[in-house]
MDAnalysis code that builds the backbone (N, CA, C; Angstrom):
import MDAnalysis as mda
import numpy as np

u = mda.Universe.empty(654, n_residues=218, atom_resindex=np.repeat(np.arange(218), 3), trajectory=True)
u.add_TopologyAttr("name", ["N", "CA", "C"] * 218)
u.add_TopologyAttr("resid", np.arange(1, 219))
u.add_TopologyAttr("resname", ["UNK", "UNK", "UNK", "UNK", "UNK", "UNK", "UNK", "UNK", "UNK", "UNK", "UNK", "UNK", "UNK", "UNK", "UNK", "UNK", "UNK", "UNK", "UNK", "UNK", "UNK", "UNK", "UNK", "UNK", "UNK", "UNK", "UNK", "UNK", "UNK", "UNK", "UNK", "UNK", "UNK", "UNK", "UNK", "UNK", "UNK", "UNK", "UNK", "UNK", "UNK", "UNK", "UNK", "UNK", "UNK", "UNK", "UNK", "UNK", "UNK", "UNK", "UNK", "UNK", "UNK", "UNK", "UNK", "UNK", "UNK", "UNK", "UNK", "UNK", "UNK", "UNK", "UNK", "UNK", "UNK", "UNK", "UNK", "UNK", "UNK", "UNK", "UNK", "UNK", "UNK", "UNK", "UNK", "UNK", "UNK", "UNK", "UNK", "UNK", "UNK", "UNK", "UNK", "UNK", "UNK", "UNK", "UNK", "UNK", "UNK", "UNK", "UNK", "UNK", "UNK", "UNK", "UNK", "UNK", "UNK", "UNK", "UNK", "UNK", "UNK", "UNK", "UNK", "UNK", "UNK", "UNK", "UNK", "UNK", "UNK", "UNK", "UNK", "UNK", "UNK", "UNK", "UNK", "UNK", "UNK", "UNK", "UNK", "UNK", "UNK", "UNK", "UNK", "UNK", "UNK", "UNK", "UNK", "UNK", "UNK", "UNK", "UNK", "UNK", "UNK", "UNK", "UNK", "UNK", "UNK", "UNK", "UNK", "UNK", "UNK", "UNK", "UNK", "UNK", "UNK", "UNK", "UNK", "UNK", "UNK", "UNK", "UNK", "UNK", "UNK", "UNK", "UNK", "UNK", "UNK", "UNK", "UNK", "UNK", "UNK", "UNK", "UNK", "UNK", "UNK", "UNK", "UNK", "UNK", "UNK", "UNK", "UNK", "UNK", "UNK", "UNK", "UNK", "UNK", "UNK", "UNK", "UNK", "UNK", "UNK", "UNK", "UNK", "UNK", "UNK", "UNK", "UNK", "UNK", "UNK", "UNK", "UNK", "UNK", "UNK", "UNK", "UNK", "UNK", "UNK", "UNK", "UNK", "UNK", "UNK", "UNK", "UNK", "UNK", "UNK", "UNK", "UNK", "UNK", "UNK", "UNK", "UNK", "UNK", "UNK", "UNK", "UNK", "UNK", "UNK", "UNK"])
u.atoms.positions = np.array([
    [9.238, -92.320, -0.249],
    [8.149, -91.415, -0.616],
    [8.122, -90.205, 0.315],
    [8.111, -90.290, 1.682],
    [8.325, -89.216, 2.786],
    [9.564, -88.546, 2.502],
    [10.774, -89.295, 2.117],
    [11.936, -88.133, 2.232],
    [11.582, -87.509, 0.491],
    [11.037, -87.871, -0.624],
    [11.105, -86.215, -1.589],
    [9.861, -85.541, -0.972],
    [8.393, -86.056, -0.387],
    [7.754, -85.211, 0.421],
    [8.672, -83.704, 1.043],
    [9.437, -84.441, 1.325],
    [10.209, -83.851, 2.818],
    [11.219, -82.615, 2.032],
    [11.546, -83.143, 1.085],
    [12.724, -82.264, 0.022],
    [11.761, -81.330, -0.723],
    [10.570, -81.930, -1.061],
    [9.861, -80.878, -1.945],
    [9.547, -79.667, -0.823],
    [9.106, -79.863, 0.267],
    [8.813, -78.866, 1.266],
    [9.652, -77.874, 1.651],
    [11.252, -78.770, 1.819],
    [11.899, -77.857, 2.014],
    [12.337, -76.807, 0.797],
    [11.809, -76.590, -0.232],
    [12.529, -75.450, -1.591],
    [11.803, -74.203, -0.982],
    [12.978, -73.223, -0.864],
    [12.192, -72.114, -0.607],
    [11.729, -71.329, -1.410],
    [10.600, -70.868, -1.509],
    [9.702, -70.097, -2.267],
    [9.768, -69.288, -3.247],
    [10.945, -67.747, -2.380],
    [11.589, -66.835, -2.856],
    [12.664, -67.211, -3.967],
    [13.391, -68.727, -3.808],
    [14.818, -68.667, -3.800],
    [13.985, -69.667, -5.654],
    [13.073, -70.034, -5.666],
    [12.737, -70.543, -6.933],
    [11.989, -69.284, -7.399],
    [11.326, -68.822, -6.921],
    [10.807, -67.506, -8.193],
    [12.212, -66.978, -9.019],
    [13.184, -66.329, -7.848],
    [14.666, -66.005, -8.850],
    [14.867, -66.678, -9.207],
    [14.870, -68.023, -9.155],
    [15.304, -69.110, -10.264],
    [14.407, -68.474, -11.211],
    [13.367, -68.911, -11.119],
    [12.355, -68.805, -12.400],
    [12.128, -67.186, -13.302],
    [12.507, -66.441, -12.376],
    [12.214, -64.810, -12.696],
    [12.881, -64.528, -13.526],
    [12.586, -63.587, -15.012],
    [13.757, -63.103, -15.873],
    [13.910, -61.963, -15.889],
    [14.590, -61.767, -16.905],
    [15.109, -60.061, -16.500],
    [13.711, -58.825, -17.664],
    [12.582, -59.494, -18.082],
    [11.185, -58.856, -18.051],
    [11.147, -58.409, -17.382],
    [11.010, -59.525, -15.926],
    [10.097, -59.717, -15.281],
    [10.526, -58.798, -14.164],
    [11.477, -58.187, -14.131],
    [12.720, -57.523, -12.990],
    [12.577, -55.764, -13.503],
    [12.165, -56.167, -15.301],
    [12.358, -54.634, -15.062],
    [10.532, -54.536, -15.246],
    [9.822, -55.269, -15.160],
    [8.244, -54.555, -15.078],
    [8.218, -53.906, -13.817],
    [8.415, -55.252, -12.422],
    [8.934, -54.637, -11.145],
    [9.346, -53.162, -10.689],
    [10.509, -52.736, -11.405],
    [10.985, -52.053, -11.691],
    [10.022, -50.500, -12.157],
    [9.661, -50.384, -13.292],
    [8.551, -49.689, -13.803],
    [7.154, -49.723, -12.914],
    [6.999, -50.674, -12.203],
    [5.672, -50.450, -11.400],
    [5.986, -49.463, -10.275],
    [7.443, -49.603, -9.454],
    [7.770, -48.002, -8.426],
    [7.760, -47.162, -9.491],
    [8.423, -47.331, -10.739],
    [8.997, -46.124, -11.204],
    [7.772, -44.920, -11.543],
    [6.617, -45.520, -11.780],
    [5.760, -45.064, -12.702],
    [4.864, -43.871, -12.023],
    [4.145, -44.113, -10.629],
    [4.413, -43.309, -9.038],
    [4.953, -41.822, -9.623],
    [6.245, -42.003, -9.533],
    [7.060, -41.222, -9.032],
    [6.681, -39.906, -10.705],
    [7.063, -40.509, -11.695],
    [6.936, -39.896, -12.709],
    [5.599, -39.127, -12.772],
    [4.558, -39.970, -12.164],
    [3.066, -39.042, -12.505],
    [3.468, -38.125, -11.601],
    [3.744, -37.970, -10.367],
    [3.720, -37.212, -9.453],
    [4.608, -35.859, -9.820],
    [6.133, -36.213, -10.661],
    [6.343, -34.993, -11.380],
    [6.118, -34.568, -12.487],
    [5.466, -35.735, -13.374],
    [4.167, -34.801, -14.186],
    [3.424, -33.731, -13.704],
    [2.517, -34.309, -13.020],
    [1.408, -33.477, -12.141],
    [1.448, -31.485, -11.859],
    [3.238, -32.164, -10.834],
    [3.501, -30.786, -10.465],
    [4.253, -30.128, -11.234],
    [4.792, -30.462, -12.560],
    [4.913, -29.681, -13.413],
    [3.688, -28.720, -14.340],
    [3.003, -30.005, -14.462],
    [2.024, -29.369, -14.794],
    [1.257, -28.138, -14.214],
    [0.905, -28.701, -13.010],
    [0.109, -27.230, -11.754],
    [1.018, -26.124, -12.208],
    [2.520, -26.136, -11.836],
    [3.760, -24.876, -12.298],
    [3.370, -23.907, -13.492],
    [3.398, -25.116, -14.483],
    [2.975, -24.607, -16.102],
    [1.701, -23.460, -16.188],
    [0.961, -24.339, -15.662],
    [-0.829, -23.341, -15.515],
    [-1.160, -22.261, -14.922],
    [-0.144, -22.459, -13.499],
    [0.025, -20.873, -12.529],
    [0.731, -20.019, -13.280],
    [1.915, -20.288, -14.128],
    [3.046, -19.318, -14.825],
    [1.896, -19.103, -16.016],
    [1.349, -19.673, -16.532],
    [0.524, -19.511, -18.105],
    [-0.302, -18.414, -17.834],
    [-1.186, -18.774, -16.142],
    [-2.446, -18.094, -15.913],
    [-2.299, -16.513, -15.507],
    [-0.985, -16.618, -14.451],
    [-0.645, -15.585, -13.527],
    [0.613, -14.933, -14.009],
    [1.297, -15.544, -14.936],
    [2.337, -14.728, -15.760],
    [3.362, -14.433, -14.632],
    [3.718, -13.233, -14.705],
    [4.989, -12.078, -14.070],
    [4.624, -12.544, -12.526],
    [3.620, -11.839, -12.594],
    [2.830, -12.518, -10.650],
    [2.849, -13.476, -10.171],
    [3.252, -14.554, -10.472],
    [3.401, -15.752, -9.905],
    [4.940, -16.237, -10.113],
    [5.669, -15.592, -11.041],
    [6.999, -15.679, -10.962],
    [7.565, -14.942, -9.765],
    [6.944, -13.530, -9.915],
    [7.605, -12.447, -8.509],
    [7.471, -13.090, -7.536],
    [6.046, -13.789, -7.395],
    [5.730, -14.308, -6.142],
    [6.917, -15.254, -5.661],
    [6.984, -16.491, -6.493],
    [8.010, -17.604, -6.066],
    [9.801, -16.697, -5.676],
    [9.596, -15.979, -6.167],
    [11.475, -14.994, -6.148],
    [11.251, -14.676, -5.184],
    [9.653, -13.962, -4.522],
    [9.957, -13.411, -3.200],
    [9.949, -14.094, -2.200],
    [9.370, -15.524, -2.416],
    [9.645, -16.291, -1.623],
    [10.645, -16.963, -1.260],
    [11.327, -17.129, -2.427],
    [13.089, -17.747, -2.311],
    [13.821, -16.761, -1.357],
    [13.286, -15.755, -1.662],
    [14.341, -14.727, -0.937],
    [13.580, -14.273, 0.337],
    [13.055, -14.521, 0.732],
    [12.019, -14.700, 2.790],
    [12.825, -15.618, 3.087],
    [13.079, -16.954, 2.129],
    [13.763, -18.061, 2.873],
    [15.106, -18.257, 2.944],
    [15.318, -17.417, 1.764],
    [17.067, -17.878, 1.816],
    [18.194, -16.514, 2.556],
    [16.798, -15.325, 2.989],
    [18.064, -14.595, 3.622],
    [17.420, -13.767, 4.971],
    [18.055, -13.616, 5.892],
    [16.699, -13.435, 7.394],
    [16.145, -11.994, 7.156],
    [16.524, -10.840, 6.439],
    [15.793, -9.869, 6.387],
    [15.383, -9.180, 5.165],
    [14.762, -9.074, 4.334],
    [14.958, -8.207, 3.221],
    [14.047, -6.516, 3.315],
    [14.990, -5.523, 2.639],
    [14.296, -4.589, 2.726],
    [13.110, -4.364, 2.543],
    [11.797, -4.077, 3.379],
    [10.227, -3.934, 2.808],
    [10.226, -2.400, 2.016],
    [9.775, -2.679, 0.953],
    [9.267, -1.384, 0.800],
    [7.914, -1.491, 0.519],
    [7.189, -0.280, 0.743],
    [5.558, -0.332, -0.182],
    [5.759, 0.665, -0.959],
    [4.857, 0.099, -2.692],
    [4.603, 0.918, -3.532],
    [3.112, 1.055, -3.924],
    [2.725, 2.818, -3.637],
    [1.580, 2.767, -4.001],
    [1.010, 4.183, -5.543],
    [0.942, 3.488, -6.083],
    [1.108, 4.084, -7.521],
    [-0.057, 3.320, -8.332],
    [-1.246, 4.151, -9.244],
    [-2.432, 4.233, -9.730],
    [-2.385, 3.407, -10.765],
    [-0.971, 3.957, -11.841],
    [-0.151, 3.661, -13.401],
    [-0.207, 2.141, -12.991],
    [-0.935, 0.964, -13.740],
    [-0.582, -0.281, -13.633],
    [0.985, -0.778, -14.212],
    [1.136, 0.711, -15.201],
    [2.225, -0.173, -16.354],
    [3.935, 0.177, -15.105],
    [3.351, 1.612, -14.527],
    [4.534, 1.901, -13.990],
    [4.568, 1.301, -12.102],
    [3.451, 1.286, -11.971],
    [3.825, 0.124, -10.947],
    [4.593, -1.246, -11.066],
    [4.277, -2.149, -12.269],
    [4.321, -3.260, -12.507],
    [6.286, -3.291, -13.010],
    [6.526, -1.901, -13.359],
    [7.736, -1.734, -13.470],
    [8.950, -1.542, -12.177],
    [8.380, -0.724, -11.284],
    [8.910, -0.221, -10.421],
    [8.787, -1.445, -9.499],
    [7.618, -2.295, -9.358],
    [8.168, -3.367, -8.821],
    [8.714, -4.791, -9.088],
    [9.031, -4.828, -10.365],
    [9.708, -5.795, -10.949],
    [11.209, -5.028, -10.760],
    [11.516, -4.184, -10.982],
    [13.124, -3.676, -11.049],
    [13.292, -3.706, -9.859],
    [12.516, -3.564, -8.493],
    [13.133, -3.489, -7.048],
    [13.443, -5.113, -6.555],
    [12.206, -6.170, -7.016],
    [12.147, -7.036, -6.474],
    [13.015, -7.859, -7.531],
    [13.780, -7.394, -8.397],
    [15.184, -8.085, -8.915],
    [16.449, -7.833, -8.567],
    [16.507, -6.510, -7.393],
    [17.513, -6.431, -6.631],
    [17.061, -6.694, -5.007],
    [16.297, -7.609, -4.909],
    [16.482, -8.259, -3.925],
    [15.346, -7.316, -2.982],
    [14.588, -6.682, -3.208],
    [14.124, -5.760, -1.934],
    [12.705, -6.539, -2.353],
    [11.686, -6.781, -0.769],
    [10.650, -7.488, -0.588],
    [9.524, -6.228, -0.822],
    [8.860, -6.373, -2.023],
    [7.905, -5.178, -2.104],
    [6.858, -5.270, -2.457],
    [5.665, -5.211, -2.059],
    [4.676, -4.919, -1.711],
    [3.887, -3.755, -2.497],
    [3.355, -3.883, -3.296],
    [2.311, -2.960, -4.160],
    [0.472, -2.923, -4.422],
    [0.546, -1.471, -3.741],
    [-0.891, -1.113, -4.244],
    [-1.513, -0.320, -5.391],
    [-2.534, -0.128, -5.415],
    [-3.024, 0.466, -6.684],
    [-3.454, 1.805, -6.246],
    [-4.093, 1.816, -5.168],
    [-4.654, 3.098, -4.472],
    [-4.655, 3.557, -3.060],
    [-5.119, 4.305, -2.563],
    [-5.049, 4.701, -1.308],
    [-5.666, 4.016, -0.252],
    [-6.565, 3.528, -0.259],
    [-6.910, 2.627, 0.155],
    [-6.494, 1.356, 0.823],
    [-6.140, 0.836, -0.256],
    [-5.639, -0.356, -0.423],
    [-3.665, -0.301, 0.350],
    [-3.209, 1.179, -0.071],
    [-2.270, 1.021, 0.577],
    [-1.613, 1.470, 2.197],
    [-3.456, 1.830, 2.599],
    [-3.520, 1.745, 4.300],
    [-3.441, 0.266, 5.065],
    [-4.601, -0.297, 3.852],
    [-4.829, -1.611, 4.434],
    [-3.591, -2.567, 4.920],
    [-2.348, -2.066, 3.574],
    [-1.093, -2.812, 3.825],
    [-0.388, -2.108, 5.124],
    [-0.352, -1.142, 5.355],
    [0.014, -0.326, 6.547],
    [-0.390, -1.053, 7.672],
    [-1.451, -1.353, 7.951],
    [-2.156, -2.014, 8.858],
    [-2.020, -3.492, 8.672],
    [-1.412, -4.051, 8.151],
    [-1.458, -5.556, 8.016],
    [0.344, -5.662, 8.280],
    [0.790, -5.053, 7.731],
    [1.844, -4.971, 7.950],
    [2.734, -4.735, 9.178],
    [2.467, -2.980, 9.215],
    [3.082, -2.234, 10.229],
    [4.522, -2.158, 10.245],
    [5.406, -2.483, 8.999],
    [6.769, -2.735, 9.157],
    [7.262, -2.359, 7.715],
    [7.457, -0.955, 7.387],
    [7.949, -0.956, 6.388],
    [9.167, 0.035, 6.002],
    [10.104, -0.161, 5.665],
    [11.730, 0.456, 5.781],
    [11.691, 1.728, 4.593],
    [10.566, 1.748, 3.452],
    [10.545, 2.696, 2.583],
    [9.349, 2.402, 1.798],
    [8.851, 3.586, 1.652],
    [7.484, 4.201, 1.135],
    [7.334, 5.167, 0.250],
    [6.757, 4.446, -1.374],
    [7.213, 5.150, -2.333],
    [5.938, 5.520, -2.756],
    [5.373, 6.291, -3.159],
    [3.937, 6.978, -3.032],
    [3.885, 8.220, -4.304],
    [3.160, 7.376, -5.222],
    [2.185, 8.669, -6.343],
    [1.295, 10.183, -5.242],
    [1.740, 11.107, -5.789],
    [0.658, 12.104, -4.899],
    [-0.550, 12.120, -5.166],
    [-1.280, 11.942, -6.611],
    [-2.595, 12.137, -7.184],
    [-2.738, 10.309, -7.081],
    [-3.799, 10.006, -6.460],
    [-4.142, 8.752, -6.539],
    [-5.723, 8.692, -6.949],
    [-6.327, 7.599, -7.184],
    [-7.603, 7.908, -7.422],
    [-8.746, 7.866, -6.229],
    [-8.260, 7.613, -5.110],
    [-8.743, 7.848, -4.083],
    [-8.080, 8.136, -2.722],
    [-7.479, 9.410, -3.086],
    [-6.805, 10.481, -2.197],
    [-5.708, 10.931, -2.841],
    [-4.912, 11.110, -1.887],
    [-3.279, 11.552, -2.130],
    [-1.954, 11.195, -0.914],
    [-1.125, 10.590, -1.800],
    [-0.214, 10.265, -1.103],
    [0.255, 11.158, 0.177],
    [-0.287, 12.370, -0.334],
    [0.141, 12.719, 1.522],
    [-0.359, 12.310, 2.980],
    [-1.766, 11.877, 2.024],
    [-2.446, 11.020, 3.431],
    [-2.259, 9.747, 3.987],
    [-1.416, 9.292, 2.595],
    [-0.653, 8.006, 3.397],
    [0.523, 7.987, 3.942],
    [1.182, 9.069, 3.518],
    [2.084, 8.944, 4.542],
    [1.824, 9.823, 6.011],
    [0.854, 10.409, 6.145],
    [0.337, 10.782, 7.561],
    [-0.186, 9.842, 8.038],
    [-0.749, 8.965, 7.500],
    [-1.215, 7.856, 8.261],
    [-0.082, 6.684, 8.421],
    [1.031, 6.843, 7.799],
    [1.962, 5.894, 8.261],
    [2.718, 6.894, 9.487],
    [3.017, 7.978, 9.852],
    [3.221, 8.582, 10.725],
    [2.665, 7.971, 11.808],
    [1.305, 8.370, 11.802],
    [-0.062, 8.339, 12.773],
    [0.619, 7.148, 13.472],
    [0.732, 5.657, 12.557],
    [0.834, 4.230, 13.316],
    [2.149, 4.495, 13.553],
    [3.163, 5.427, 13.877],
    [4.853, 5.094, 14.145],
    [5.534, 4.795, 12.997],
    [5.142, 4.499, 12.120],
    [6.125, 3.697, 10.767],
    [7.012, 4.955, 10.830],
    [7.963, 4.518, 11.002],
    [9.525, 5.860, 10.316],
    [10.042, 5.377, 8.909],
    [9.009, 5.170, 8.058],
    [9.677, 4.395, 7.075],
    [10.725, 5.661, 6.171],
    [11.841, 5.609, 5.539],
    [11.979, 6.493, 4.338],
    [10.990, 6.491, 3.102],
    [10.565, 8.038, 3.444],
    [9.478, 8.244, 2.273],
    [9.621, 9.029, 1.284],
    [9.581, 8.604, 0.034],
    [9.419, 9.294, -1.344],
    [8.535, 9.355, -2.381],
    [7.941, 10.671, -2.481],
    [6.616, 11.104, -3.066],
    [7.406, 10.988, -4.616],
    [6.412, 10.923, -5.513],
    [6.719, 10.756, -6.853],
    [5.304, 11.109, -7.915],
    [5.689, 12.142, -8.661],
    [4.480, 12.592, -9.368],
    [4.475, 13.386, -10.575],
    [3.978, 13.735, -11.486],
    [3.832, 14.539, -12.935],
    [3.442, 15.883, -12.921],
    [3.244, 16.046, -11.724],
    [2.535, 17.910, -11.643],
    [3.705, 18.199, -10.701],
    [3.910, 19.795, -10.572],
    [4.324, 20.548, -10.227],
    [4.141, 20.122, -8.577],
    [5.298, 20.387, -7.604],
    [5.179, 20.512, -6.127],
    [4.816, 21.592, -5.153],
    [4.671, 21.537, -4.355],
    [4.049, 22.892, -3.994],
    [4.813, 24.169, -3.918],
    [5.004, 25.223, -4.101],
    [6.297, 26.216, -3.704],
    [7.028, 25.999, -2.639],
    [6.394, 25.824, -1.666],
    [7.068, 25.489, -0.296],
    [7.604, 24.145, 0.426],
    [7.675, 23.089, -1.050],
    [8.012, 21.746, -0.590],
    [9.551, 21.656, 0.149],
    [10.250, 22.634, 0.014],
    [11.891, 22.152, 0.657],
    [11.544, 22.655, 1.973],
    [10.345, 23.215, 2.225],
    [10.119, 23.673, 4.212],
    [10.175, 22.366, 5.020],
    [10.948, 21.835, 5.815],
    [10.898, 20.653, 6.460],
    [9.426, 20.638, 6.852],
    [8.934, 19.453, 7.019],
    [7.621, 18.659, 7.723],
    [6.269, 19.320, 6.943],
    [6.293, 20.262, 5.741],
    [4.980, 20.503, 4.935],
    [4.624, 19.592, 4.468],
    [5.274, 18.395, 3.342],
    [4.590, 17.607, 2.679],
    [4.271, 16.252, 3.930],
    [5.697, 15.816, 4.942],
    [5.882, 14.263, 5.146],
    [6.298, 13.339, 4.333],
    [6.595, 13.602, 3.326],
    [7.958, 13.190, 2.270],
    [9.165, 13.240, 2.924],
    [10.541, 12.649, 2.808],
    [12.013, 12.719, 2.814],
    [12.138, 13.497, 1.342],
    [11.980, 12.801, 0.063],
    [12.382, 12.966, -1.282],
    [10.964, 13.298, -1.932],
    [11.579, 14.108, -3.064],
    [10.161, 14.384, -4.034],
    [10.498, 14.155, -5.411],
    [10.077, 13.137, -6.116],
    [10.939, 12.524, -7.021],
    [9.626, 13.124, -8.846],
    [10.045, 13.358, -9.373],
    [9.272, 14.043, -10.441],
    [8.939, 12.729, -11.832],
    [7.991, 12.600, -12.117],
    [8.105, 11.632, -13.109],
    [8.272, 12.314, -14.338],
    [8.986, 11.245, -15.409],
    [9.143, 9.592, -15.438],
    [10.520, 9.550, -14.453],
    [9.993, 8.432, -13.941],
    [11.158, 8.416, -12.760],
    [12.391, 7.439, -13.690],
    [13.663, 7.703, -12.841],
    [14.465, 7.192, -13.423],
    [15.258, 5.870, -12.389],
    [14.501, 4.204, -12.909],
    [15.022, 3.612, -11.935],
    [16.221, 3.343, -10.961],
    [17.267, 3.822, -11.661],
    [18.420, 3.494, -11.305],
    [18.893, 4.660, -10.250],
    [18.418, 5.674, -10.631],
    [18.416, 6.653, -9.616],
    [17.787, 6.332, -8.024],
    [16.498, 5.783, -8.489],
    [15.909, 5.749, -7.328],
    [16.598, 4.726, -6.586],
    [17.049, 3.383, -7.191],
    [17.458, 2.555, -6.527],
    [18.984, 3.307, -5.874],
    [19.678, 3.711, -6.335],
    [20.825, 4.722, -5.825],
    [20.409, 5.611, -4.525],
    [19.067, 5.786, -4.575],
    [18.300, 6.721, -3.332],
    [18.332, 5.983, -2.202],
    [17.395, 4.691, -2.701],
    [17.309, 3.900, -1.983],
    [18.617, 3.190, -0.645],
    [19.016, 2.678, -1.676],
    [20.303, 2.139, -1.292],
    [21.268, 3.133, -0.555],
    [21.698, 4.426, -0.925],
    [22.867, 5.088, 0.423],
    [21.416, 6.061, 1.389],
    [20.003, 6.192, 1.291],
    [19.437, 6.559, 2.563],
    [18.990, 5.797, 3.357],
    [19.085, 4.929, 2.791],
    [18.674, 3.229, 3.834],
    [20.310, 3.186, 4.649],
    [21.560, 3.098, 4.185],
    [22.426, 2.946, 4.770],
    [22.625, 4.160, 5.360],
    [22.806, 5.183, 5.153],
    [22.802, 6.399, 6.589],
    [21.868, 6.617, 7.348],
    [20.825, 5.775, 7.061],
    [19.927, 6.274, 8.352],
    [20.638, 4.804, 9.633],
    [20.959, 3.276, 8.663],
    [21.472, 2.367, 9.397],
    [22.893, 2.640, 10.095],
    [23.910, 3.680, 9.403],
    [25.044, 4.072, 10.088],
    [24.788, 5.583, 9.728],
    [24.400, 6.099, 10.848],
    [24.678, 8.180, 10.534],
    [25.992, 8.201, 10.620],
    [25.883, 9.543, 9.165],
    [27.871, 9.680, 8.832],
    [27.394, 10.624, 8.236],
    [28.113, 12.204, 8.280],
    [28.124, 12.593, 7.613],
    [28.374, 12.729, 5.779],
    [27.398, 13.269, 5.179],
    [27.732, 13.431, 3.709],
    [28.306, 14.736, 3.172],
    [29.215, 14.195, 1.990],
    [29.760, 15.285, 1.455],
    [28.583, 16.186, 0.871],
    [28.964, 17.118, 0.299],
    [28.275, 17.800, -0.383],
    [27.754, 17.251, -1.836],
    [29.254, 16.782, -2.461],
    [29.127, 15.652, -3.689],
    [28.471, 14.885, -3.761],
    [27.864, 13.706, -2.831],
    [27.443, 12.877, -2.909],
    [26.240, 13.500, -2.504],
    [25.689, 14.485, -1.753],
    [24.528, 15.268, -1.448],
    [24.273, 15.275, -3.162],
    [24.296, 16.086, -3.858],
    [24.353, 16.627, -5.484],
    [23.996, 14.973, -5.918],
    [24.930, 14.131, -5.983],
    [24.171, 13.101, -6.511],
    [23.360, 12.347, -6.429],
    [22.724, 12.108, -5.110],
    [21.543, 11.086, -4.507],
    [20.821, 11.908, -5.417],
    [20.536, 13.583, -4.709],
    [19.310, 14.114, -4.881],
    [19.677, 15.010, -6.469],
    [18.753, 14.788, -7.430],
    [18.818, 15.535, -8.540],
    [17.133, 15.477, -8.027],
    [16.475, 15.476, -6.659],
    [15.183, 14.979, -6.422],
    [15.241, 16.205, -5.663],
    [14.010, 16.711, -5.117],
    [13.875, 17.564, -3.962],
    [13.217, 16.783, -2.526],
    [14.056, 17.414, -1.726],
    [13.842, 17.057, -0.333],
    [13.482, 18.036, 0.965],
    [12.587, 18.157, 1.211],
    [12.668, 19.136, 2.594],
    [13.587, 19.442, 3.493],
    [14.218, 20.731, 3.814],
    [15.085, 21.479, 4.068],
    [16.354, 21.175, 3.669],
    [16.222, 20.615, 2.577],
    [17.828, 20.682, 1.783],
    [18.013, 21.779, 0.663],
    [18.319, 22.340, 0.223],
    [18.818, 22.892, -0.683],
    [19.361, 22.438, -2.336],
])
């Protein structure tokens, strides 16, 4: 009577459930981690879905500009401050698909505040008629704080007679609307690199950056 006592005691526990366990019972197991995991990328698909539904274009730019803070150590800043929602929303979707980190305001105001929050910006693209001031005062006030950013005024009225006199406006470029993106990005791109390597320019390639006006160029 003591030794099956003794035998029944010894069956181990674990080693009879797998006896007894079937292959239900292995995949409910199974489905009880699995199930976790699935809500959880439900969830955050979902949140994704609602920000892209709610915030559209803006919350896409946002995530691109963030891929690109992380995946490369510097990207060009520029600020754009332009009134036109439709032609802002353009000018910074076409920059921030070639890779440049940009930053847009609506008004004058608003695009000191970034000046000041910032303090670091490589190019400054600026409407002259804003609805509260004029781009020349922002770029005197990016002066004022040191910013040497490259600056290009851009606008629908006429410039002043005397805009090619070096240091009247505080512009580099004076770009006339409707602007033409590809141009500008062409601006962009070889005055960002000669100011990073000074080299002289031909005359040719003078003629093609600028179909824009610039102070004391010709």
């Amino acid at each position: 009577m003591l030794g099956r006592i003794a035998s029944f005691a010894s069956i181990d526990p674990a080693a009879s459930l797998r006896m007894t366990s079937s292959p239900l019972d292995s995949f409910t197991l199974q489905l009880v981690y699995a199930v976790p995991l699935l809500l959880c990328v439900f969830v955050a698909g979902a949140i994704a879905g609602f920000l892209i539904h709610t915030f559209g274009k803006q919350f896409v730019r946002f995530l691109r500009a963030r891929l690109r803070v992380w995946s490369s150590p510097r990207a060009t800043q520029v600020l754009i401050v332009e009134d036109n929602p439709d032609s802002r929303e353009m000018l910074e979707e076409y920059l921030t698909g070639r890779d440049y980190n940009v930053t847009a305001a609506r008004d004058l105001r608003t695009g000191i505040d970034f000046l000041k929050k910032k303090n670091r910006f490589d190019a400054i693209i600026s409407d002259i008629c804003l609805p509260d001031g004029t781009g020349y005062t922002l770029i005197n006030e990016a002066r004022r704080r040191g910013i040497r950013a490259l600056s290009i005024a851009m606008s629908g009225y006429p410039y002043p007679s005397n805009v090619n006199e070096p240091g009247v406006t505080g512009f580099d470029y004076h770009l006339t609307k409707p602007l033409d993106c590809d141009d500008l990005c062409s601006l962009l791109q070889q005055s960002l690199a000669s100011e990073a390597t000074p080299q002289p320019r031909s005359k040719t390639s003078e003629v093609r950056a600028l179909k824009f006006y610039r102070p004391g160029k010709q």
